[in-house]
C-alpha positions in Angstrom: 8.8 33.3 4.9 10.1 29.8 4.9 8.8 26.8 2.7 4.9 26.2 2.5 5.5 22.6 1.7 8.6 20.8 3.7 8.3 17.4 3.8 6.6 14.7 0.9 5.6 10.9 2.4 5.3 8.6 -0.4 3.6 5.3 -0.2 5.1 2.3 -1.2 3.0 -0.6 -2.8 1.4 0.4 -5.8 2.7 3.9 -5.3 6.3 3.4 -5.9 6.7 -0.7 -6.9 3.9 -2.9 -8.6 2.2 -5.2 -5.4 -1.9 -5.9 -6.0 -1.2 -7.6 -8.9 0.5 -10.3 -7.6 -2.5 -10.5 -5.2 -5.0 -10.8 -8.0 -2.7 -13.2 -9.8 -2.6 -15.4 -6.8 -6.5 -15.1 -5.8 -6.8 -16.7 -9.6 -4.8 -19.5 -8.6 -7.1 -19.7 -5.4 -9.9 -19.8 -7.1 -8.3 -23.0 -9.4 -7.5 -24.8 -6.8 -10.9 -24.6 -4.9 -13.1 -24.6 -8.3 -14.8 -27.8 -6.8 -15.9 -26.5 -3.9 -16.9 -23.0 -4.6 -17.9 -20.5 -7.4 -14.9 -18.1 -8.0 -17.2 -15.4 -7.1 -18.5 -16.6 -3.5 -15.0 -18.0 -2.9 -13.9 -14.3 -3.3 -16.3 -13.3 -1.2 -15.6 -15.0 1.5 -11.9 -14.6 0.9 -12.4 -10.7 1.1 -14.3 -11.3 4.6 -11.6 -13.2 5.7 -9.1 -10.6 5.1 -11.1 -8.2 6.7 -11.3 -10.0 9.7 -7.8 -10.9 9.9 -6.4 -7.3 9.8 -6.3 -7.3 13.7 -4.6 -10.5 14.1 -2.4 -10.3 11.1 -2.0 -7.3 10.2 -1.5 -6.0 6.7 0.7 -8.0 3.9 1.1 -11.3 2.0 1.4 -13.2 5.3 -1.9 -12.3 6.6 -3.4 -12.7 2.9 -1.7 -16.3 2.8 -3.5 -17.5 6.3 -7.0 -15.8 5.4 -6.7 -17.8 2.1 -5.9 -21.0 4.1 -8.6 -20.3 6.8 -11.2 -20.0 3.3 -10.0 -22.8 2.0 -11.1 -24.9 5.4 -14.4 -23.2 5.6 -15.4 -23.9 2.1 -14.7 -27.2 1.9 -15.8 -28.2 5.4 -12.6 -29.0 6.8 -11.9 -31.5 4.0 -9.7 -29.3 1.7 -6.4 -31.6 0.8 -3.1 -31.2 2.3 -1.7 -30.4 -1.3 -4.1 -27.6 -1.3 -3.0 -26.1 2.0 1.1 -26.9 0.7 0.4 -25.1 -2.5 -1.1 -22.0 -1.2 1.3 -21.7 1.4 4.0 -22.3 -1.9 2.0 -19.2 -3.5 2.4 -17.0 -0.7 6.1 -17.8 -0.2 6.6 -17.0 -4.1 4.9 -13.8 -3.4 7.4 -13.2 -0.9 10.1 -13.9 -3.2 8.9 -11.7 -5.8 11.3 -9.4 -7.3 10.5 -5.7 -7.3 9.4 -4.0 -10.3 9.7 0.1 -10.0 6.3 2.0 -11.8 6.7 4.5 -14.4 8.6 7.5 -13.1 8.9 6.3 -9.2 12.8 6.8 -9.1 12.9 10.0 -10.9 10.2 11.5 -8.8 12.0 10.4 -5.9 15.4 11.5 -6.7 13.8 15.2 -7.7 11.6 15.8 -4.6 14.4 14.5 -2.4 16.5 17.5 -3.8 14.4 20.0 -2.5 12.5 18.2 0.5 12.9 15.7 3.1 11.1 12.4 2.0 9.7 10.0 4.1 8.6 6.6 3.1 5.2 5.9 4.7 3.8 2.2 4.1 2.2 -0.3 6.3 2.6 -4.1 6.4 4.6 -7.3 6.9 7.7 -5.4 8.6 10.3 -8.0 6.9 8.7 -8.2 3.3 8.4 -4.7 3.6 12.0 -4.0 4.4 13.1 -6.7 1.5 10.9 -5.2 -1.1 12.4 -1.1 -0.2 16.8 -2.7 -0.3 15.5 -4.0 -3.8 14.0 -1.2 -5.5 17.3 0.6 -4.7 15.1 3.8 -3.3 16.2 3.1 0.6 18.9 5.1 1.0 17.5 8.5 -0.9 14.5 8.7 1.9 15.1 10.6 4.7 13.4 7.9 7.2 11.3 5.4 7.0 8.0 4.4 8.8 6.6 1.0 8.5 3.3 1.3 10.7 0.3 -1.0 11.1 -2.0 1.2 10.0 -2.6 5.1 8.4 -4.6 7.3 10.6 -4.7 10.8 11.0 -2.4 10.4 14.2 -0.7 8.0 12.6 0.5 10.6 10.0 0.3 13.8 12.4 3.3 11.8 14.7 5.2 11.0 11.8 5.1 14.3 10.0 6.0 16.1 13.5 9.2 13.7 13.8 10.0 13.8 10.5 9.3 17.3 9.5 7.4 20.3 10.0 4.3 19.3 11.2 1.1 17.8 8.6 0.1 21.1 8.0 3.8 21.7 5.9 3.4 17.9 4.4 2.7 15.9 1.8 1.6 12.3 1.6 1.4 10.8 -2.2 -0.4 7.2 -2.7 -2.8 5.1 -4.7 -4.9 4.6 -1.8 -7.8 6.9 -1.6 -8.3 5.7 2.1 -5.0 5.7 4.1 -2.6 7.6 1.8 -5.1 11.1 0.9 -7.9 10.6 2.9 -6.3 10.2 6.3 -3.2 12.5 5.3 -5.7 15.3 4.8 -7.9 14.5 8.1 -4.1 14.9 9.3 -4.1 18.4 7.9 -1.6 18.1 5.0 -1.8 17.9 1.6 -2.9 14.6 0.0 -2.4 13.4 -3.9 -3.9 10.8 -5.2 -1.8 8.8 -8.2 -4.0 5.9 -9.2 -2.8 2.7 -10.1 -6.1 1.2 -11.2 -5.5 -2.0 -9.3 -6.6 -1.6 -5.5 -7.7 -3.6 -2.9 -11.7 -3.0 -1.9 -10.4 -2.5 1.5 -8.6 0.7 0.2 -11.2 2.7 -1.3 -12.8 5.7 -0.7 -14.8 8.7 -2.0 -12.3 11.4 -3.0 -12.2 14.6 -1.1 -12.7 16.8 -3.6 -13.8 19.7 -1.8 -10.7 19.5 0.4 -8.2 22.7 -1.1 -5.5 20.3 -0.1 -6.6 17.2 -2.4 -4.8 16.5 -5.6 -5.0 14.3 -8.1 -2.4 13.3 -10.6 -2.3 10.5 -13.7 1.1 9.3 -12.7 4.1 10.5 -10.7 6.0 11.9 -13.8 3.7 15.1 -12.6 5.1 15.1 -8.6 8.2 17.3 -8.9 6.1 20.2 -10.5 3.6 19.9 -7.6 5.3 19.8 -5.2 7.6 23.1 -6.4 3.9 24.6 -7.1 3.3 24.5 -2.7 6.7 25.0 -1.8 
């Protein structure tokens, strides 16, 4: 009987590399430069709906993030927010851009060792360019089998990439911080989803965990992954 478990998707931001926190650093900054127009809290508010509404046009990523803070910025202060303002956020999104990568605890190893046994594919979604920059500097591009930079994780979303990639979701894995497009949708997909939170995420990106699901998992950190994924194999 052949392998249970043939083929592991990891996410990318927040999964393998540090990401939201450079979005909450910059939101802060945000929030300083529009302190006398708007109470941090609103201004987040509305930030957050512009995000939201902005996913169609823009996509996910720091490019999108950087125009929905701009298009805030204009609504908030009537049309009257300074040209400094506008050049300074438009500075903090290009130093986001620019930001080196910073591996979490245990991402290469846990790469390296499920790459030994399995095909890995890396599964993320946003700005195609950034994305691209940020996987050539965390020196993980060439140990992943393929790589999948989509606009958005659905269950047919992972059910094509699994099928071209592998086995089929039903012999996959897909491991991410996001409750909503890395386990959720994997396991709508029919494979197995694990959950390894990173305590920063995005309100966009959460969801009630499937616990009932036999194919949920959950683990504190990736140092756990290699075991797992032996465990289903």
């Amino acid at each position: 009987m052949g392998q249970m478990l043939t083929t592991v998707g990891f996410d990318a931001d927040d999964t393998l590399w540090h990401n939201e926190r450079f979005f909450q650093l910059t939101q802060a900054h945000f929030a300083d430069l529009l302190a006398d127009h708007a109470e941090k809290d609103h201004l987040m508010e509305r930030l957050l709906a512009a995000e939201k509404r902005n996913i169609r046009h823009y996509g996910y990523g720091i490019k999108g993030f950087t125009l929905s803070m701009i298009e805030t910025a204009i609504e908030v202060t009537q049309d009257r927010v300074p040209a400094s303002v506008i050049r300074r956020l438009i500075e903090a999104g290009q130093e986001m851009l620019a930001h080196p990568i910073e591996l979490l605890p245990h991402a290469r190893e846990a790469v390296e060792a499920v790459a030994a046994t399995h095909r890995i594919v890396l599964v993320t979604k946003g700005d195609l360019i950034d994305q691209e920059r940020k996987l050539a500097q965390s020196g993980l591009g060439e140990v992943f089998s393929a790589v999948e930079i989509v606009s958005e994780k659905t269950p047919d979303v992972y059910a094509s990439v699994f099928a071209r990639y592998g086995d089929g979701a039903e012999r996959a894995m897909m491991v991410g911080n996001s409750m909503r497009s890395d386990v959720v949708a994997a396991i709508q997909a029919g494979s197995w989803g694990v959950y390894v939170p990173h305590g920063l995420v995005w309100e966009v990106e959460h969801a009630e965990a499937p616990v009932d699901s036999r194919r949920y998992r959950e683990l504190p950190d990736l140092g756990g992954l290699a075991d797992l994924v032996r465990s289903l194999s």
